[in-house]
N, C-alpha and C positions, 0 to 999 in steps of 0.2 A: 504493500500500500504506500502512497505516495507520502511521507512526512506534512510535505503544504497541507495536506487537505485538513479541512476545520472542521474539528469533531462538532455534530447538531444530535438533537433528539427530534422525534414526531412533536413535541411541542415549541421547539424552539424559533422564533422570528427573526429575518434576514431583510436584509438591506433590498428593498425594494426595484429601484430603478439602477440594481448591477447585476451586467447576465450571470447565471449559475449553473452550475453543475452539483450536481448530489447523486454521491453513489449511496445505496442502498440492496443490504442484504436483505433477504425473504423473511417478511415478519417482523422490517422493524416499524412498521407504521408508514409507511412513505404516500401512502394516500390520503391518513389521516392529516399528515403534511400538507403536502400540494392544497387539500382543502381549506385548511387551517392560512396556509401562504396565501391563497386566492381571494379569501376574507379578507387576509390583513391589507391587499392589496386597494380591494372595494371600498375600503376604510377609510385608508391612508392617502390612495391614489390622487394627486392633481389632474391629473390626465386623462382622467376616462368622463367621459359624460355621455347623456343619452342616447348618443349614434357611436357611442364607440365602447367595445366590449374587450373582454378578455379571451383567448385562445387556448384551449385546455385539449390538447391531441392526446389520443392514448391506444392502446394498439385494438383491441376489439370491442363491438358491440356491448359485451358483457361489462365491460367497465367501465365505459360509459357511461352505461346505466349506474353503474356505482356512486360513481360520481356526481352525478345527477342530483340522485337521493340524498346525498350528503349534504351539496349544497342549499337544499329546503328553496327557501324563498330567495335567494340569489340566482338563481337559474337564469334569469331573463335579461342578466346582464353579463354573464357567461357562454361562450359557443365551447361546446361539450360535445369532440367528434373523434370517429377514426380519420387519419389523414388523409387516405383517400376522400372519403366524404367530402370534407374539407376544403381539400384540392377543385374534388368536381364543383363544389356550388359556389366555391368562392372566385374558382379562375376558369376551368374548363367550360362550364356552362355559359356564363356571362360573355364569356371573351373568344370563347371558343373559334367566332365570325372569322376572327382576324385570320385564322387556318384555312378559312376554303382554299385559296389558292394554294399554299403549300404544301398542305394533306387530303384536298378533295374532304372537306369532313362538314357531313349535313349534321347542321346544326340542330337543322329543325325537326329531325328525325331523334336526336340524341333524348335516352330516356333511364340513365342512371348507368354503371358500370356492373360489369356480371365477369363470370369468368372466363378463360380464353376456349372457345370455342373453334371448331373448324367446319365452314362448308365446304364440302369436297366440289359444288362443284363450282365455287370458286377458287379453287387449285387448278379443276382442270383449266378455265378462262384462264388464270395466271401464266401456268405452263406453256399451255399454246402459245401464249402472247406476248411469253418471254424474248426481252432482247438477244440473248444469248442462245437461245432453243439449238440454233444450229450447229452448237460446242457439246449436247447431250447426246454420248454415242452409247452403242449396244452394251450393255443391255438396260440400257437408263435413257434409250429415247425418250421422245413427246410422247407417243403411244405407246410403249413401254412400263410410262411411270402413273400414268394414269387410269389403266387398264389390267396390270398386274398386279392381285393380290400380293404379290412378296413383296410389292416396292408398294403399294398404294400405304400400306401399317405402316412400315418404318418414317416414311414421308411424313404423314399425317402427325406422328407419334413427335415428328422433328418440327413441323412448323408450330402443334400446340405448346411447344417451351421454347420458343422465341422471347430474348428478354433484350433490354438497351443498355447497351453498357459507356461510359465516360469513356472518350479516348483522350489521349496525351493534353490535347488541346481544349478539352473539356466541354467539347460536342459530343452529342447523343447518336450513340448509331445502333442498329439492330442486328440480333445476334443469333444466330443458332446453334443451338447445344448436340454438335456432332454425336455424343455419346447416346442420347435420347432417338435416332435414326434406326431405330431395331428391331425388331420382327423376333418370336420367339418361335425356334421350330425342335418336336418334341425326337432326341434319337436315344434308341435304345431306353425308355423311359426318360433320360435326362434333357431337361430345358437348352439347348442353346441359341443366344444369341445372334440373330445373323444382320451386319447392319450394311448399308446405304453405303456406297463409294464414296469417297469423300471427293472425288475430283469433281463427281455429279453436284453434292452440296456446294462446294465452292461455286462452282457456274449459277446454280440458283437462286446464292448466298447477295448476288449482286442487283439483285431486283426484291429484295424484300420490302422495300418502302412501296412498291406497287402491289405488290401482294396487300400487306396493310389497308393500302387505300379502298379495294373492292369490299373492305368491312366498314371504312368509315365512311364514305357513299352513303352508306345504307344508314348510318348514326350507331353502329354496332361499334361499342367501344369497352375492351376488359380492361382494370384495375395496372395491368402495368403500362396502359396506352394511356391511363388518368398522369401518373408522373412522365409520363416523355410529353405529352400535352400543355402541363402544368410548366414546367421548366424551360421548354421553348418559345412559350407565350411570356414567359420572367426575364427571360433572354432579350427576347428581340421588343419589349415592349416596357421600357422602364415606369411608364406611367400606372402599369399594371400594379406594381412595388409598391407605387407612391398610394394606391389606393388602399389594400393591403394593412399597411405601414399607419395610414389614418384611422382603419377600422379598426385595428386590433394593435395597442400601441403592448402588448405584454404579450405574448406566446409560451406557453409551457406544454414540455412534451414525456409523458409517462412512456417508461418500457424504449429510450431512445435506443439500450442494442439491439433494439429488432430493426431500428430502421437499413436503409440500402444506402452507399452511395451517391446516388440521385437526390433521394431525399435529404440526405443531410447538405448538401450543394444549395437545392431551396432554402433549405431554413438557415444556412450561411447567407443566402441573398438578403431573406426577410431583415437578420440580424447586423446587418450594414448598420443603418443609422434609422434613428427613433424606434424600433420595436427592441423591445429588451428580452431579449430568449430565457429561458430558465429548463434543465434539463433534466431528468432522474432515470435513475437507470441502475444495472446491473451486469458489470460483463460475464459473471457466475452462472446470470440467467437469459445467455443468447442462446436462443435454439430456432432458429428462423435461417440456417446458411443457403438453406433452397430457393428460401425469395433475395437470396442476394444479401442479408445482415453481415456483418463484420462487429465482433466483439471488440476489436482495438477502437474502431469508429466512436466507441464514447468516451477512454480514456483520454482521446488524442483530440476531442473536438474545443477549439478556441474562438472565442470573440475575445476582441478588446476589453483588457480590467475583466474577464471573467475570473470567478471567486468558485475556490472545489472544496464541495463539505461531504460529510464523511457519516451514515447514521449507522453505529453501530450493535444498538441494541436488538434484540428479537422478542418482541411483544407478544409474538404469537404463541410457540411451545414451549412442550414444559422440559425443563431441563437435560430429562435423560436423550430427548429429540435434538435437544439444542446442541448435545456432549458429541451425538451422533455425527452432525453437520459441521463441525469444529475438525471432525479429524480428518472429515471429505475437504476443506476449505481451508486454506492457507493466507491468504491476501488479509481480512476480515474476520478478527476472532468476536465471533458474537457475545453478546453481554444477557447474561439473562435476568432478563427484565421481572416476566411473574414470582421466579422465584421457585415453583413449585416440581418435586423430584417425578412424577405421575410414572407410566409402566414404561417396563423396558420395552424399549421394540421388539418386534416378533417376527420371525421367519415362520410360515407356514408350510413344508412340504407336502406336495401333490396335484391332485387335479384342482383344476380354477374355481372348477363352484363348490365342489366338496370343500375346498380352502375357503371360499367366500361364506360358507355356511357357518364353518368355525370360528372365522372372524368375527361373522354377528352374536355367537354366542360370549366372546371373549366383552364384546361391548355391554351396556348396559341395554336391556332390555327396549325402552324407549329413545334410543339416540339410532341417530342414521350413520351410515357407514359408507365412504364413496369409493367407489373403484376407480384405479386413475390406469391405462392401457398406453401401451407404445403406439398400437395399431388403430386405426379406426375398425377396422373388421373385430378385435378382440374386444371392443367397448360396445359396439353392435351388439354382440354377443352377452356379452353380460347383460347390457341393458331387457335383452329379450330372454334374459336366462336359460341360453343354453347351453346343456352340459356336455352336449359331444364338441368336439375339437371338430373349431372351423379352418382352412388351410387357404382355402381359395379367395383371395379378394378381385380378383378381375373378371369376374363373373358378368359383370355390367358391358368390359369393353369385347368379351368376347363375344356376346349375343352381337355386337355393333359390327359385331368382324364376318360370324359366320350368317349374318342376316342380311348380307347386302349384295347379293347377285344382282339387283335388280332399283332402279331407283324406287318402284313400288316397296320392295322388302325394305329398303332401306329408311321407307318414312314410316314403314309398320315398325323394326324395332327403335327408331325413333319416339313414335307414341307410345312403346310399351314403356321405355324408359323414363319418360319425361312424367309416364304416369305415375310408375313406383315413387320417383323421388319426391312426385306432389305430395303421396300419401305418406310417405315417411317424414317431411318438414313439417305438412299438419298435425302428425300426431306426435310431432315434437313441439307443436304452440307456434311453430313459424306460417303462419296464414297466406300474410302475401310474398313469401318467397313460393310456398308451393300454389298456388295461382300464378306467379310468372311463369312458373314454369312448365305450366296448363298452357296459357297462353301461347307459348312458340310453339305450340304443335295447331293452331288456329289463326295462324298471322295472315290466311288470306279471307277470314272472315269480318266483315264490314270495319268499323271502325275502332278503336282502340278500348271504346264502353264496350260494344256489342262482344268482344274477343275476351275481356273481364269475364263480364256475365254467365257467358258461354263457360269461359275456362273454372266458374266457382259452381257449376252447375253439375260440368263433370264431375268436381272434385267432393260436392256433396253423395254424388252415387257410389263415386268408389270408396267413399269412407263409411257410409252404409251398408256398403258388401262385402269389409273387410273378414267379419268372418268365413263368409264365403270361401276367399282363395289363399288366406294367408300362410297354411299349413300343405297347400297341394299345388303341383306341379303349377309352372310358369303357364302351359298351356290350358289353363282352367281361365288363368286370369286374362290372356289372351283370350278368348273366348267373351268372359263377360266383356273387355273393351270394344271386342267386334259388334257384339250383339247391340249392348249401351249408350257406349260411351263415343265410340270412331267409327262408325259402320263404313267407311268407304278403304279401311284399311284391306290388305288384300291379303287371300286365307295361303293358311301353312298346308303344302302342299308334301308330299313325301320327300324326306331329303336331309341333310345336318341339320338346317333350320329347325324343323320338325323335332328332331332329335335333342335335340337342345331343350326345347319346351318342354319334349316329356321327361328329360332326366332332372333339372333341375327344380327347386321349388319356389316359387315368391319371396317364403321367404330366407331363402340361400341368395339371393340377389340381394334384397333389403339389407342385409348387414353391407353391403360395399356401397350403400347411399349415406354420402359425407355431410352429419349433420353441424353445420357450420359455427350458430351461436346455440350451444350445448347448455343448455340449465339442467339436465338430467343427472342422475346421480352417479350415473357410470358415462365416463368422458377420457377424450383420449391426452394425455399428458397436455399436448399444445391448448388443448382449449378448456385446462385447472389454470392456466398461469393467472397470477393476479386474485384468485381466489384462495380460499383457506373453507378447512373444512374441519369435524373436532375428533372426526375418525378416518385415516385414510388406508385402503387397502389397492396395494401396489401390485400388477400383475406382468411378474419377471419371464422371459421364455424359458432362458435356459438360467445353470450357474455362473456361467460367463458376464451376467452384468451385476453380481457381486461383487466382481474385481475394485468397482468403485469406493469402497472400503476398505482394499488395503494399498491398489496402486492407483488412487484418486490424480487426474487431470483436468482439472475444469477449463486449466486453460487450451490446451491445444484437442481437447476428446468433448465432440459436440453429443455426443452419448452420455458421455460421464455428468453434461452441463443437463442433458435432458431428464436423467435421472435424479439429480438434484435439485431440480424445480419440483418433482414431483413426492422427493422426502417431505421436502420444505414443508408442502401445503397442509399437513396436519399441524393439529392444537393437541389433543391429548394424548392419540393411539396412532401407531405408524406398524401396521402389518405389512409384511412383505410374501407375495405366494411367488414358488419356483419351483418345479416339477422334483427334480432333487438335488443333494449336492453331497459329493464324496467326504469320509472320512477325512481328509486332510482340513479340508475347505471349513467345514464343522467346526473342529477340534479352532480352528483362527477367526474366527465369527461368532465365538460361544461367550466371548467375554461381555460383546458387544449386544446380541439378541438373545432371546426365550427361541429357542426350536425345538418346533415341536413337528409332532409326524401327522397328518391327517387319512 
């Protein structure tokens, strides 16, 4: 830990109008803060009055909400967002105009940010219409790449993780992730990988900005087209800044190691002159490297006269949690705040629910107990409490693979899909996410109410018919779509397709629909961050991520950082389940946990 930094508690108040940095370990109140800072600010502040608010970023919906609540009757003079949000309604929406020409990007069509999606067949338009078309030779033609199963997967697989990355000169350019170009073909039982020429990539690598644009045409815009949007328009349009800068004279950002790059480039612009940044974070608790985070990105980030505080207490657990986290954690030795000795940790050996069963016996009778999963499929599973071992998560993209002979099959497992995910976001409380996503399978139905309507119409049937299909084959549930819900979809005919429906079930697909703002009680590691719970049960695959207890890396092992987000989030009780672990392993794990055998 850095000396400079200035030891603070969750109650402590700072100097107002000087940017800051505050690191923060798991549990030491750092929201209680921020809230407590935002107050002092509304307070104290010269500078804010009725048209101009405070900026409070924070990495998901769920804390948000937290923050929201906390602030009571201040809310109305606070903007309480994810950055994206943020981004779109404060620069891409408004200002967006300025882009026709440069990106082809209908304004007037733009209707919020979604994830990255692919129409194939605006690949194929793209390819044909490629500059370079004439440099794709055998076996990576124009008709080649667009027509061949082996090459259409890996393609598809390679334009959906297109990201922008900074070059030298600190332009935005678009990138594709070579490794991502792969196709999985099954020999001798085993998986291999078989990927895309790279010489093909490179030739195609040179027209991605045209690819892009046949989605922003249409106002189809994902979350990493919100920052390259955001930052070109801060670039080339300084007045953008100046408005910015007037509305929001304080900017504060929770969970900054998750941010990118990109982002942190914006809010170096915002932080030029009059908006006063203030940061918190944890580089302990980076676990976002797939969207592009960098954990040095918070130690290392400066404005003028910026001030680094330091909170070292853990308000959260109780002591024997807190001994736990001291010996994973080297940077930051926590202080324990409650005081109180509570149970030793626990390793559970065995199967996951037989161990989740014994968990809740270990708890008190009326307290809830959370399961925290590496996977989304393994929190699926919990949440539905199933006790057989699920293995398969690609369940979803293989229906998408082996359903598309035809562009008819193609928009049937289209609607089957679009359908499952509706039903699974509503019966997790998210309403109008799963009605958007009713809607895109209806986007040539009248006007944008009428495609609503429609889309919460279907979505009342198929949640009235959930008993119906949810325990039996896919092709039941195909069945009631055809009958009910999409009558013009066209029928399963003998063949893989076919086969696919009848072997698997509704719901062996449903565990691989990624529910994105998780309030349930079983969630996947990334989506406890920020939360605390007063019983946590931790689901290990194997013995191998034990090791985080005796050969702990938080800094260079984004595993070791994921797993110790996920200690962290207990208050009283930290169970841990792992199928089992040898004699040696034991005998060096015994001082530290209760193991027990289930």
């Amino acid at each position: 830990m850095d000396n400079s930094m200035i030891e603070i508690n969750s109650d402590s108040l700072i100097p107002i109008e000087i940017h800051f940095r505050v690191a923060a370990g798991p549990g030491a109140g750092k929201t209680h803060w921020l809230v407590q800072h935002i107050k002092n600010v509304l307070h104290q502040s010269q500078r804010l009055r009725k048209s101009r608010k405070i900026a409070c970023i924070t990495y998901t919906n769920v804390a948000v909400e937290t923050i929201l609540n906390r602030l009571g009757t201040n809310v109305d003079r606070v903007e309480v967002s994810t950055l994206h949000s943020f981004l779109y309604k404060h620069i891409v929406k408004p200002y967006g105009y300025l882009l026709t020409d440069e990106c082809d990007l209908n304004v007037k069509e733009l209707d919020g940010h979604e994830d990255t999606i692919v129409h194939f067949k605006k690949v194929i338009h793209w390819i044909e219409n490629h500059t370079n078309a004439n440099q794709l030779k055998h076996p990576y033609t124009v008709n080649q790449l667009v027509k061949r199963d082996e090459n259409i997967t890996p393609l598809t697989r390679w334009l959906q993780h297109l990201t922008y990355h900074l070059d030298k000169h600190e332009n935005l350019e678009i990138v594709g992730d070579n490794k991502q170009a792969y196709r999985i073909e099954k020999n001798d039982d085993k998986e291999v990988r078989k990927y895309l020429n790279k010489k093909c990539l490179e030739v195609l690598s040179t027209e991605l900005l045209a690819y892009k644009k046949l989605y922003w045409s249409k106002g189809i815009v994902d979350h990493s087209d919100v920052l390259f949007f955001s930052y070109q328009l801060l670039k080339s349009h300084s007045f953008i800044l100046e408005v910015l800068r007037a509305k929001f004279p304080y900017l504060y950002i929770d969970e900054f190691q998750d941010t990118n790059p990109i982002q942190v480039k914006i809010v170096n612009l915002l932080g030029a002159k009059e908006t006063i940044v203030g940061i918190i974070g944890d580089e302990a608790q980076s676990i976002y490297s797939f969207q592009g985070a960098d954990p040095s990105q918070f130690s290392s980030f400066l404005l003028p006269g910026l001030l680094a505080y330091v909170m070292k207490d853990n308000r959260r657990s109780t002591n024997s949690i807190i001994d736990l986290l001291n010996i994973i954690r080297k940077d930051i030795e926590q202080k324990k705040y409650r005081n109180i000795e509570g149970d030793k940790p626990c390793i559970l050996l065995g199967e996951r629910m037989a161990a989740y069963s014994k968990a809740r016996e270990l708890c008190n009778s009326n307290e809830e107990i959370y399961s925290l999963s590496r996977d989304n499929l393994t929190s699926n599973a919990m949440r539905k409490d199933l006790y057989k071992e699920v293995v398969n998560d690609k369940l979803i993209n293989e229906l998408l693979e082996i359903d598309k002979s035809s562009s008819s099959n193609k928009y049937r497992s289209k609607v089957i899909v679009a359908c499952l995910r509706g039903i699974e976001y509503a019966r997790e409380g998210d309403i109008a996410k799963a009605i958007k996503e009713l809607e895109g399978i209806v986007k040539d139905t009248g006007d944008k109410e009428a495609r609503k309507k429609l889309a919460l119409k279907s979505l009342f049937m198929l949640l009235k018919a959930y008993d119906n299909y949810n325990d039996k084959p896919l092709y039941e549930f195909f069945s009631f779509i055809k009958d009910e819900v999409r009558p013009e979809i066209s029928r399963l005919g003998k063949g893989a397709a076919k086969t696919f429906y009848e072997s698997y079930t509704y719901e062996q697909l449903a565990l691989c629909v990624n529910i994105t703002d998780d309030y349930s009680k079983h969630r996947t590691i990334h989506k406890s961050k920020g939360d605390e719970f007063d019983n946590v049960f931790i689901v290990f695959k194997s013995s191998a991520e034990l090791n985080i207890f005796l050969r702990p890396d938080l800094k260079n092992n984004e595993e070791h950082r994921i797993s110790y987000v996920a200690l962290s989030r207990a208050r009283e009780r930290l169970i841990i389940n792992v199928p089992s672990i040898d004699g040696d392993l034991h005998s060096k794990l015994d001082r530290l946990f209760s193991i027990i055998n289930v």
